[in-house]
N, C-alpha and C positions, 0 to 999 in steps of 0.2 A: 169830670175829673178835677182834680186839686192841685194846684201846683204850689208847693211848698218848698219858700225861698224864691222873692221876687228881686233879683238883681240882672245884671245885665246875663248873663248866661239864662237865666227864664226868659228875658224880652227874647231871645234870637230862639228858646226852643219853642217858645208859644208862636212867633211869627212861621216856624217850620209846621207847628199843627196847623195853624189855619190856613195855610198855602198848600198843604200836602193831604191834610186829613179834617176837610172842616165840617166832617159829620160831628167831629170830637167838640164837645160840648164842656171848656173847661169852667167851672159853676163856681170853684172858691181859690181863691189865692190868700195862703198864708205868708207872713213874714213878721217877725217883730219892727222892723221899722217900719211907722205910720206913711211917709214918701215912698217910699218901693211900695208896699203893697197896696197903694191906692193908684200909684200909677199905671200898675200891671192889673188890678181890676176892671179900671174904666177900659186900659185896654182890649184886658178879656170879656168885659162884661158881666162881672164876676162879681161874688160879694167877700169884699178884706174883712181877713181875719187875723189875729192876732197870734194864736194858738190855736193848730189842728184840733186840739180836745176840746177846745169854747163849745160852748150852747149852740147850736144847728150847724156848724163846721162842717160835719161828717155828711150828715144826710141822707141823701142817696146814693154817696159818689161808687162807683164801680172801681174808681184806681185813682191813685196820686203819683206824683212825680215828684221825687226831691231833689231840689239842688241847692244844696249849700254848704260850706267847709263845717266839717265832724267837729275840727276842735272849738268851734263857735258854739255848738249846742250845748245846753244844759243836760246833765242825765237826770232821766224820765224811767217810771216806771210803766208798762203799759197794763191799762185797766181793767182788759177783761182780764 
């Protein structure tokens, strides 16, 4: 899983997966800030990304998880 958007509302839902459901295997955490998403990596174990579209981002993930305020994003088109 991906968790996109690593601020304090990800630290408390990732400690809820690995406390409740730690089959879950979260593999990437995005965020544009370089400090959150390296923190919530090491946490997850995870590899930071910059942008869910980056170069092996995606992967194999089966779901992601977003958290973060709408009016902070950029509009994006999506690719397929």
């Amino acid at each position: 899983m991906a968790m996109v958007g690593c601020g304090a509302i990800a630290q408390w839902r990732l400690h809820a997966i690995q406390t409740a459901v730690p089959e879950i295997d979260v593999t990437a955490a995005v965020d544009v800030d370089p400090q959150r998403v390296e923190e919530l990596a090491a946490t997850a174990s995870a590899r930071p990304f910059a942008d869910l579209l980056a170069q092996g981002a995606i992967g194999e993930l089966r779901a992601a998880l977003a958290m973060y305020r709408a009016h902070e994003t950029r509009q994006w088109e999506p690719t397929w």
